[in-house]
PyMOL Python script that loads the backbone (N, CA, C, O; Angstrom):
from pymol import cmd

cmd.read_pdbstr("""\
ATOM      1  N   UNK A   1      84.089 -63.272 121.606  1.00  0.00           N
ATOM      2  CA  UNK A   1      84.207 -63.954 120.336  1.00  0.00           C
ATOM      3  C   UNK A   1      82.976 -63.615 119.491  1.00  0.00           C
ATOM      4  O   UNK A   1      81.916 -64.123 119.854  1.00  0.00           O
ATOM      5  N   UNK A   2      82.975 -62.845 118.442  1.00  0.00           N
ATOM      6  CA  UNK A   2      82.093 -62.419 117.717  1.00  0.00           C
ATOM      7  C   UNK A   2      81.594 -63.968 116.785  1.00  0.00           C
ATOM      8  O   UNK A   2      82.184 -65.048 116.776  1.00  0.00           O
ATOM      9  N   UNK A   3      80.478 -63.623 116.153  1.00  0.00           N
ATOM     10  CA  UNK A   3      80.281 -65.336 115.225  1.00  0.00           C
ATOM     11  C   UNK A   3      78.600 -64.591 114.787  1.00  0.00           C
ATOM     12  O   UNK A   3      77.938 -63.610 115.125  1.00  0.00           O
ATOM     13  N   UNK A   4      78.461 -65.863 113.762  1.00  0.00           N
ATOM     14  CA  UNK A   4      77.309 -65.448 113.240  1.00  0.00           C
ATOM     15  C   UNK A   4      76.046 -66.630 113.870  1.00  0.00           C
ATOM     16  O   UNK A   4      76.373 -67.811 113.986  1.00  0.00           O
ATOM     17  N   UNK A   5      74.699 -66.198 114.226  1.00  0.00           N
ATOM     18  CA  UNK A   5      73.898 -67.132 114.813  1.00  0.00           C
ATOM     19  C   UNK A   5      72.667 -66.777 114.143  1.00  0.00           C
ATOM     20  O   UNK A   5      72.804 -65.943 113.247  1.00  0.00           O
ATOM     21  N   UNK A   6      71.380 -67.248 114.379  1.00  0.00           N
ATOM     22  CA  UNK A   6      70.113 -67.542 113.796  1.00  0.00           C
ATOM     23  C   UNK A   6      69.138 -67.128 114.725  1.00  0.00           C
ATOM     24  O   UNK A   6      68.638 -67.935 115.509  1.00  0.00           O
ATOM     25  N   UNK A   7      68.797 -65.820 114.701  1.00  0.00           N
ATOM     26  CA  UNK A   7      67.177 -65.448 115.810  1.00  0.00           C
ATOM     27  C   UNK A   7      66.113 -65.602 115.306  1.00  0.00           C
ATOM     28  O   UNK A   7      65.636 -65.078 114.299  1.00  0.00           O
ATOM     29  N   UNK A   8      65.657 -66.421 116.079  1.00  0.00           N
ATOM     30  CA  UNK A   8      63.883 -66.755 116.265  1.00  0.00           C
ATOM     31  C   UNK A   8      63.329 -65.235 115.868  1.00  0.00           C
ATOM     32  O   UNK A   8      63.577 -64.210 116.502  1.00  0.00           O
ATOM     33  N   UNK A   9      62.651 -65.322 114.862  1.00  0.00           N
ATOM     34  CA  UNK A   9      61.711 -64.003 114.774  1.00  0.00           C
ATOM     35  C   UNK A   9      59.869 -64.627 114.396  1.00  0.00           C
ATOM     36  O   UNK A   9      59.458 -65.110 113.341  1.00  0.00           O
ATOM     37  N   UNK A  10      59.167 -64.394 115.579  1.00  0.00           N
ATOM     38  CA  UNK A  10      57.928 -64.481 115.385  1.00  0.00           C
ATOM     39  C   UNK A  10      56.813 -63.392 115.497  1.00  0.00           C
ATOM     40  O   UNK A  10      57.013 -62.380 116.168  1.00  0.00           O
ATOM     41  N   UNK A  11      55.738 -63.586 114.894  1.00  0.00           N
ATOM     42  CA  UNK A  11      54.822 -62.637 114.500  1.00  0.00           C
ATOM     43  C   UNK A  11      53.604 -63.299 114.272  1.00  0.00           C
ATOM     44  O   UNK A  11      53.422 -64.259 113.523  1.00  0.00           O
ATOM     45  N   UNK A  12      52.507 -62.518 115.210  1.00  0.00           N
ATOM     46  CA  UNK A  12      51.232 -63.061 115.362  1.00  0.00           C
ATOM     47  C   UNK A  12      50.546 -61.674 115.040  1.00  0.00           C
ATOM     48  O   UNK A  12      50.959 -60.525 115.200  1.00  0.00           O
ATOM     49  N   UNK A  13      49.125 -62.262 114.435  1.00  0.00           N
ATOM     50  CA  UNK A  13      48.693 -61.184 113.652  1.00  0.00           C
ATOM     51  C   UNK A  13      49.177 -60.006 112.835  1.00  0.00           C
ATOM     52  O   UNK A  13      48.549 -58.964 112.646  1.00  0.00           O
ATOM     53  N   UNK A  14      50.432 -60.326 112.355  1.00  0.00           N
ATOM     54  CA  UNK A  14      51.057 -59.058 111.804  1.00  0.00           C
ATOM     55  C   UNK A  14      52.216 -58.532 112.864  1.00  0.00           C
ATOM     56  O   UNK A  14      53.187 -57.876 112.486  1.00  0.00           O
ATOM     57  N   UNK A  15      51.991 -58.896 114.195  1.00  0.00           N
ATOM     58  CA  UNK A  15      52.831 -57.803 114.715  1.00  0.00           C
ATOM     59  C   UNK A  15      54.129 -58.700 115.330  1.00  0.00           C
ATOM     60  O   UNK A  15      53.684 -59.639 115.989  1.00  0.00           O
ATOM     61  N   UNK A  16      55.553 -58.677 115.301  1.00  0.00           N
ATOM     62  CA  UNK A  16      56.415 -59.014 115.904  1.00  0.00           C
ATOM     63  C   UNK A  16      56.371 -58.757 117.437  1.00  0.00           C
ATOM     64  O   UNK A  16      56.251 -57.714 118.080  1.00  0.00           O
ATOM     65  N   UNK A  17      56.556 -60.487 117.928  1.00  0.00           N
ATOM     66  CA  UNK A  17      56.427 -59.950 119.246  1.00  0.00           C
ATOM     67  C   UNK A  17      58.071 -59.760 119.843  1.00  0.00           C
ATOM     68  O   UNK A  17      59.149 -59.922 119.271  1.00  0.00           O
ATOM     69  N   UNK A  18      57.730 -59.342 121.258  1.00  0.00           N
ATOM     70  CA  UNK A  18      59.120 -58.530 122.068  1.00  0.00           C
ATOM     71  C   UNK A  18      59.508 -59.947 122.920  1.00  0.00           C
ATOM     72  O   UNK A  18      59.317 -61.141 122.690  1.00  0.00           O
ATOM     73  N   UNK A  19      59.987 -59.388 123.737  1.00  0.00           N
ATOM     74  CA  UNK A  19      61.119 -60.415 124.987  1.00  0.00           C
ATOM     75  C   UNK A  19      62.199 -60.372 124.586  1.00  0.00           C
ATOM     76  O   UNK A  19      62.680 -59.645 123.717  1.00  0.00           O
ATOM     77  N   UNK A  20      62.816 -61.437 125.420  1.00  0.00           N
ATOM     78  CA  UNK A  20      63.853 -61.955 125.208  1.00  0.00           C
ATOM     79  C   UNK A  20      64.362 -62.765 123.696  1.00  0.00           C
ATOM     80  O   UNK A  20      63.802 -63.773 123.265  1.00  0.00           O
ATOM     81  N   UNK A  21      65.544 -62.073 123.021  1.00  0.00           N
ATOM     82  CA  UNK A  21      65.445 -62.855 121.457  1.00  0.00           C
ATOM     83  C   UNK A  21      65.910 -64.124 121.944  1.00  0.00           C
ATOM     84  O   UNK A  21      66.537 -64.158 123.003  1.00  0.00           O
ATOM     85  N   UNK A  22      65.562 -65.669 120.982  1.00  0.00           N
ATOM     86  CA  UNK A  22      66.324 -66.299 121.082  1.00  0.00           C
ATOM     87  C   UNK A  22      67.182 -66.944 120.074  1.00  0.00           C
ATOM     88  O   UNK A  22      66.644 -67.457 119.093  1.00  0.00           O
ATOM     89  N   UNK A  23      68.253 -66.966 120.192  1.00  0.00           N
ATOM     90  CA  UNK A  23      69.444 -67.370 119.472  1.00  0.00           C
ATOM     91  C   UNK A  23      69.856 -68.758 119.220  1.00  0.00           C
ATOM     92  O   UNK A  23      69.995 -69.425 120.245  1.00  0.00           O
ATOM     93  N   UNK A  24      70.146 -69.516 117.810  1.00  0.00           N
ATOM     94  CA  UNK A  24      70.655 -70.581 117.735  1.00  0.00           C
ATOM     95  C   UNK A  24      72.024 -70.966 117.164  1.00  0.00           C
ATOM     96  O   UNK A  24      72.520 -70.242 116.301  1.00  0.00           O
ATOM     97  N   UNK A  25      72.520 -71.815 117.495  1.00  0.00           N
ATOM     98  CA  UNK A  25      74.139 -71.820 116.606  1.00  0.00           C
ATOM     99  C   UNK A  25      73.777 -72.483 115.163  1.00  0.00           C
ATOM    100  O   UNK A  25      74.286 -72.203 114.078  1.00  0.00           O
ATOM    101  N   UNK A  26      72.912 -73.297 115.402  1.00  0.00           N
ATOM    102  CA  UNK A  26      72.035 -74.070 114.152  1.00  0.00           C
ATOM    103  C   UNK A  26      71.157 -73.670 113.240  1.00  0.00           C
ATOM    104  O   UNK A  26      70.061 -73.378 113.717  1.00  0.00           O
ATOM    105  N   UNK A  27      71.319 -73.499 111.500  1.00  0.00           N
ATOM    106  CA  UNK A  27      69.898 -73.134 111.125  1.00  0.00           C
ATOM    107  C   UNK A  27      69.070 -74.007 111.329  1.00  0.00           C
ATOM    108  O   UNK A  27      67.985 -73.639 111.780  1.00  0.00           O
ATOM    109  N   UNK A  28      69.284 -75.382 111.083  1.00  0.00           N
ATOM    110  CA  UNK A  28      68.281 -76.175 111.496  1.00  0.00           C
ATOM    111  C   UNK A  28      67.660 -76.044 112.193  1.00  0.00           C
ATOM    112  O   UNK A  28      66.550 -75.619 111.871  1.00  0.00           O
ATOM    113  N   UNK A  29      68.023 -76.391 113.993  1.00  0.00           N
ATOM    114  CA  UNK A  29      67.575 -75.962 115.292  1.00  0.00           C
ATOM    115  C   UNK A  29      66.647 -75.010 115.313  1.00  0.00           C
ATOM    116  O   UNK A  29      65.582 -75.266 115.875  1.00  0.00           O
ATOM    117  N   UNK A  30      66.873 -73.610 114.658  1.00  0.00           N
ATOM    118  CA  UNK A  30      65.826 -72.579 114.480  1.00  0.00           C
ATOM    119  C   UNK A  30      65.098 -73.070 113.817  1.00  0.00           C
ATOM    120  O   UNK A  30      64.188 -73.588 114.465  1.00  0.00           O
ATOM    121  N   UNK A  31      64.970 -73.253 112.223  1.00  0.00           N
ATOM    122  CA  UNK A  31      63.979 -73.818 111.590  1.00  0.00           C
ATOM    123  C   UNK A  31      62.509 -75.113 112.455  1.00  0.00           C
ATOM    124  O   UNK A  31      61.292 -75.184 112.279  1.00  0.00           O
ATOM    125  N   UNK A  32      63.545 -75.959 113.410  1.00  0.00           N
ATOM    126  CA  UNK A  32      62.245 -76.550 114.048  1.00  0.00           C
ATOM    127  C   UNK A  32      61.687 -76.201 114.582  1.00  0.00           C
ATOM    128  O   UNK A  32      60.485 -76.441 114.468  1.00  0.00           O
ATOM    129  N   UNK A  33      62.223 -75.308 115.634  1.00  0.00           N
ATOM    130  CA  UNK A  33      61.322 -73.984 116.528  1.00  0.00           C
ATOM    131  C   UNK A  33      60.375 -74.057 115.780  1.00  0.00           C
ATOM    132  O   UNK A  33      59.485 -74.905 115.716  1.00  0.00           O
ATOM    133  N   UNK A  34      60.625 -72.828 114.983  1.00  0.00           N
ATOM    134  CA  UNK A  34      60.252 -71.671 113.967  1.00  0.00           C
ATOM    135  C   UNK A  34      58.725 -72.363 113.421  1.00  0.00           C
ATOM    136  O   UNK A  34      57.628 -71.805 113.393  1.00  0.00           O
ATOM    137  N   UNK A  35      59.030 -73.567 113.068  1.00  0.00           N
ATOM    138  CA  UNK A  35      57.943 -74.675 112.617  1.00  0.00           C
ATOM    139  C   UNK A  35      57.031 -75.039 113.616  1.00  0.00           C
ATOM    140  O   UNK A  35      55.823 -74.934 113.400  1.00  0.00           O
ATOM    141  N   UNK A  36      57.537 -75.527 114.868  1.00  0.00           N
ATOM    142  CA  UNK A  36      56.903 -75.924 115.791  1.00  0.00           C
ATOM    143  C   UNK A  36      55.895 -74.721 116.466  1.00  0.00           C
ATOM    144  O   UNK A  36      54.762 -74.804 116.942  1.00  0.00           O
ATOM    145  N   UNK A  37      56.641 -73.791 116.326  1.00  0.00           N
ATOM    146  CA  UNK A  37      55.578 -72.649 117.299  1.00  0.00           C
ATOM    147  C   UNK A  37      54.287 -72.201 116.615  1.00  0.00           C
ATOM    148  O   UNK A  37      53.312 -71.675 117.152  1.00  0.00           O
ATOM    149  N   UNK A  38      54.460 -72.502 115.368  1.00  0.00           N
ATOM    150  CA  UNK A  38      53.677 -72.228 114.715  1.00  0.00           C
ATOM    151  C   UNK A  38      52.548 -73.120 114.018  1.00  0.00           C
ATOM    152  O   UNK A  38      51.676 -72.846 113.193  1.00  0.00           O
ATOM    153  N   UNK A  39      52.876 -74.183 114.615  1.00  0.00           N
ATOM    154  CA  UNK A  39      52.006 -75.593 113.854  1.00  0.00           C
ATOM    155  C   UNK A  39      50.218 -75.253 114.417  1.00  0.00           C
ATOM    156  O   UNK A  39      49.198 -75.491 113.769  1.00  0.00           O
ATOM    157  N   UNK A  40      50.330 -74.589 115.923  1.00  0.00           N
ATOM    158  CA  UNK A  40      48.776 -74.322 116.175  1.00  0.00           C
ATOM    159  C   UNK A  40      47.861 -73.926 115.397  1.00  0.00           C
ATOM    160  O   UNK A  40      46.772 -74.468 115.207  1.00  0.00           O
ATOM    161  N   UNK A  41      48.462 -72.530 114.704  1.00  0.00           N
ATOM    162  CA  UNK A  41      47.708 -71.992 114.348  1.00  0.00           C
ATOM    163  C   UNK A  41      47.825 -72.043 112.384  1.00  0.00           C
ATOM    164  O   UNK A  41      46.905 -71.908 111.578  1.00  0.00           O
ATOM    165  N   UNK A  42      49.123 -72.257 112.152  1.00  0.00           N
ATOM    166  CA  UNK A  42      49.146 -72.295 110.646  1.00  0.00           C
ATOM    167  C   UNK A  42      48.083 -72.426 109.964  1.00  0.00           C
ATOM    168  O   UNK A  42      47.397 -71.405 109.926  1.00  0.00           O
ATOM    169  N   UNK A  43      47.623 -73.467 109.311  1.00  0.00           N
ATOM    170  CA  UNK A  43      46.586 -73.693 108.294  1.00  0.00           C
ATOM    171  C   UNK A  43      44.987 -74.088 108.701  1.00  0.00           C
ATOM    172  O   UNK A  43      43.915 -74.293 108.132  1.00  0.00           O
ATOM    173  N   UNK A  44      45.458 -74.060 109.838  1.00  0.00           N
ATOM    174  CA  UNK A  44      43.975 -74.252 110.514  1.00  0.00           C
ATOM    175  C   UNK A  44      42.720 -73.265 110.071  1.00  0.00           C
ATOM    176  O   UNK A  44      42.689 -72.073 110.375  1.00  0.00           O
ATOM    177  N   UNK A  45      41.655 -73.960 109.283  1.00  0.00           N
ATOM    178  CA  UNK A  45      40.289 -73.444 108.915  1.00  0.00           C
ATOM    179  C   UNK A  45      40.156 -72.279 110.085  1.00  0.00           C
ATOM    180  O   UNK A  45      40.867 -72.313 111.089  1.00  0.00           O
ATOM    181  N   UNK A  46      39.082 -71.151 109.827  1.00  0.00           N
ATOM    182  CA  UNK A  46      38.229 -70.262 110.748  1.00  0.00           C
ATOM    183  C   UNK A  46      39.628 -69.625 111.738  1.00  0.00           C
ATOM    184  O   UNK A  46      39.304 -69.150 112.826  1.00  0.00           O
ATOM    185  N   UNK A  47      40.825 -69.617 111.451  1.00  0.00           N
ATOM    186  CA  UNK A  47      41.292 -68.956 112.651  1.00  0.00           C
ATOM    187  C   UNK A  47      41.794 -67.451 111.868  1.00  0.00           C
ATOM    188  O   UNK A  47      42.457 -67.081 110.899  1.00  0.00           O
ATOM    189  N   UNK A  48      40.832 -66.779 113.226  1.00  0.00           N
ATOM    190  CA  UNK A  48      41.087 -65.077 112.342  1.00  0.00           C
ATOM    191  C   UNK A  48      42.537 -64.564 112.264  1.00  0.00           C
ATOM    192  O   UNK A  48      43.335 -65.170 112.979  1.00  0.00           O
ATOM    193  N   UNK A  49      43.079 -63.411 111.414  1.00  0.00           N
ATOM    194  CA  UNK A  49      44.215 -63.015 110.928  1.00  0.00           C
ATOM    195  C   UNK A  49      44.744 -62.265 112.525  1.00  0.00           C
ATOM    196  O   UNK A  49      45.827 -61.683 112.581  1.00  0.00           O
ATOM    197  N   UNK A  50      44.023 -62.354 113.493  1.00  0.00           N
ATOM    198  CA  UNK A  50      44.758 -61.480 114.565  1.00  0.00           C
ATOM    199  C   UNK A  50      45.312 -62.505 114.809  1.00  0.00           C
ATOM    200  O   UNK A  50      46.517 -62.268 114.886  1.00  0.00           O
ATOM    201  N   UNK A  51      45.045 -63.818 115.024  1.00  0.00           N
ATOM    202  CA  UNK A  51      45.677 -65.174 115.550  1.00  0.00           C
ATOM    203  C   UNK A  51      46.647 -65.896 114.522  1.00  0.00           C
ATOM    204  O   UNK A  51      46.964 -67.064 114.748  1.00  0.00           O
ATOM    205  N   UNK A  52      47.180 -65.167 113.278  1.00  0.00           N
ATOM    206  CA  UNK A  52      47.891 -65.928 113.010  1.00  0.00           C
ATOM    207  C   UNK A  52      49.751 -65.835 112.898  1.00  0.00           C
ATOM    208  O   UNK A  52      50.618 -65.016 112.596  1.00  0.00           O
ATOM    209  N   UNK A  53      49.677 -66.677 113.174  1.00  0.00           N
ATOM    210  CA  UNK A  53      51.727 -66.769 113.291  1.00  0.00           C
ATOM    211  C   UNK A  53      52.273 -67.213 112.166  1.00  0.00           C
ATOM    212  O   UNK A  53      51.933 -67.937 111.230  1.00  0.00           O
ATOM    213  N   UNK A  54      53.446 -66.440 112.575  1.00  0.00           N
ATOM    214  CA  UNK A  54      54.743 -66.495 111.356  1.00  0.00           C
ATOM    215  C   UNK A  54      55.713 -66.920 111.851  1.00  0.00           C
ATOM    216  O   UNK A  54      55.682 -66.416 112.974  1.00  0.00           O
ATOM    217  N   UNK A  55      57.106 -67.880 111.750  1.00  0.00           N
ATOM    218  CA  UNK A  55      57.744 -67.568 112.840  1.00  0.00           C
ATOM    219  C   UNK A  55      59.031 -67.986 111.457  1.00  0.00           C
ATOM    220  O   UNK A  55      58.730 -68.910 110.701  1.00  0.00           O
ATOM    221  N   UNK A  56      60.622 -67.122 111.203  1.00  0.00           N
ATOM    222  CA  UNK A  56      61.522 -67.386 110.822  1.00  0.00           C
ATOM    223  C   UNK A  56      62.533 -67.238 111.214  1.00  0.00           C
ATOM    224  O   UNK A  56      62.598 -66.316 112.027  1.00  0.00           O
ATOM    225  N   UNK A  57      63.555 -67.807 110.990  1.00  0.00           N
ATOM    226  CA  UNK A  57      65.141 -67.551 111.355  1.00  0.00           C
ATOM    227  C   UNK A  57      66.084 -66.065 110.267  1.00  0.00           C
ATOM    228  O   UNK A  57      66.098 -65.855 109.054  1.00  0.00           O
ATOM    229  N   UNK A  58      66.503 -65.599 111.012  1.00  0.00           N
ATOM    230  CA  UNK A  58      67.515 -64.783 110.260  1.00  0.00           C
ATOM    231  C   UNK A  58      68.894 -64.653 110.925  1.00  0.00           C
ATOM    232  O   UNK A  58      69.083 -64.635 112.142  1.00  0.00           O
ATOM    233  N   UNK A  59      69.751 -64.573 110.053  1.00  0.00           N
ATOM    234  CA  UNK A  59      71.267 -64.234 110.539  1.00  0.00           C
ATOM    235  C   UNK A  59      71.430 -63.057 111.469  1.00  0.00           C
ATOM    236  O   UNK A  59      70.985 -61.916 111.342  1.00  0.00           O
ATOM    237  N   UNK A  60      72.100 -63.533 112.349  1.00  0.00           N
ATOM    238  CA  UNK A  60      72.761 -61.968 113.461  1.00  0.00           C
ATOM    239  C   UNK A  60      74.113 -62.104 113.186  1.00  0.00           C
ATOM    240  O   UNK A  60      74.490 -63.004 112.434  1.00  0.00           O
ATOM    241  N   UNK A  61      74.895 -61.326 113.698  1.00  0.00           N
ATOM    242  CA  UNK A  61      76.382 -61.281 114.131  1.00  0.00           C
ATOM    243  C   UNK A  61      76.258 -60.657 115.519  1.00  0.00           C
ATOM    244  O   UNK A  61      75.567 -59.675 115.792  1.00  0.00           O
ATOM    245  N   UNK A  62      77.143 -61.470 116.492  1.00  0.00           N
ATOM    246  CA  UNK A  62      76.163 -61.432 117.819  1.00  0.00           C
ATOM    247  C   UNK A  62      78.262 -61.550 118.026  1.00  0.00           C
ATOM    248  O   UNK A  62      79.219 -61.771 117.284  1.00  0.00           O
ATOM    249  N   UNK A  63      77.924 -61.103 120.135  1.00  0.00           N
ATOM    250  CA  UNK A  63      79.736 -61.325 120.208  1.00  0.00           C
ATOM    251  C   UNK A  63      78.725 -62.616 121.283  1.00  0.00           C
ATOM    252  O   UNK A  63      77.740 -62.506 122.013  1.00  0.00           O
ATOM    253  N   UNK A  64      79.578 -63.729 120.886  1.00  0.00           N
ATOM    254  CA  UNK A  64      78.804 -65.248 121.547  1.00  0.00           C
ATOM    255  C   UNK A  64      79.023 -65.102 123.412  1.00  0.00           C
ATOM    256  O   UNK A  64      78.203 -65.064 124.329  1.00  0.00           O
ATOM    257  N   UNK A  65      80.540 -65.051 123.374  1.00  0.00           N
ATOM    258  CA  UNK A  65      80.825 -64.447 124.856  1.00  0.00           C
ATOM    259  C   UNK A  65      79.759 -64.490 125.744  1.00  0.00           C
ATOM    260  O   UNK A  65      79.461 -65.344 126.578  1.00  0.00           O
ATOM    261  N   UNK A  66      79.096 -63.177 125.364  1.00  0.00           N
ATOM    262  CA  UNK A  66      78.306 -62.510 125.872  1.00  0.00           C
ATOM    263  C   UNK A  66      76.502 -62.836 125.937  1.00  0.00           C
ATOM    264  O   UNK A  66      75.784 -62.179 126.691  1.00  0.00           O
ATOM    265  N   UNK A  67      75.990 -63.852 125.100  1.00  0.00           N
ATOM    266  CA  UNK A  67      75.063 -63.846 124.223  1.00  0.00           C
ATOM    267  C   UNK A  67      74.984 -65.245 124.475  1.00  0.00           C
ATOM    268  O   UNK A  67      75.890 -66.044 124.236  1.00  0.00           O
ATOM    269  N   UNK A  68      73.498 -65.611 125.132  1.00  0.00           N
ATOM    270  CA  UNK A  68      72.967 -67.014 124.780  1.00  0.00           C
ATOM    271  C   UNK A  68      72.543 -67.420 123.967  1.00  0.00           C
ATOM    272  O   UNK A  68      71.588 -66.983 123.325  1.00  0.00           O
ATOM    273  N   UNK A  69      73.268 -68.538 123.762  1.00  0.00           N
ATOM    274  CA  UNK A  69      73.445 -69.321 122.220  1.00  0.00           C
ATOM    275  C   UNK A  69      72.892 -70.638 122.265  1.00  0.00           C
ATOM    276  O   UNK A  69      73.498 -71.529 122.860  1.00  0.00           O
ATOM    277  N   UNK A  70      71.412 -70.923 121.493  1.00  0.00           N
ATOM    278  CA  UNK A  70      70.955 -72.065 122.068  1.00  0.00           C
ATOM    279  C   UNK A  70      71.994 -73.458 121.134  1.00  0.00           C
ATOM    280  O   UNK A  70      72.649 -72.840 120.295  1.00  0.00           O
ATOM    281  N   UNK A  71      72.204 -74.439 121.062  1.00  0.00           N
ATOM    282  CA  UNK A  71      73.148 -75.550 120.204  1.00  0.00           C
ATOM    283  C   UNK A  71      71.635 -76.138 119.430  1.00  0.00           C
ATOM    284  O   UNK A  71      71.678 -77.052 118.607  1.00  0.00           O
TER     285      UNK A  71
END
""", "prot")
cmd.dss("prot")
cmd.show_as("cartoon", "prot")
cmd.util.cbc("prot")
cmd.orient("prot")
């Protein structure tokens, strides 16, 4: 069953990191991640640009079947 879902995409210092993607059926759901992983380091005074995170959701078209799909 093909469908459209929301991957976690994060990035510290500039660089996207690898693993395992993870997938949501929710934009919301991603969006809190996305927020949460990133609350350490966000706006925090003195923290250098190698340490800092980004983290957003974007659309996939994924076949679900096959594909862990967080709710």
């Amino acid at each position: 069953m093909l469908g459209h879902v929301f991957v976690l995409v994060l990035l510290i210092g500039g660089a996207q990191q690898g693993g395992q993607p993870m997938y949501f059926a929710s934009l919301k759901t991603c969006n809190w991640y996305a927020a949460n992983m990133t609350k350490r380091y966000g706006s925090m005074g003195g923290v250098g640009s190698e340490h800092t995170a980004l983290a957003y959701c974007k659309p996939k078209y994924v076949d679900k079947a096959n594909t862990l799909v967080y709710e």
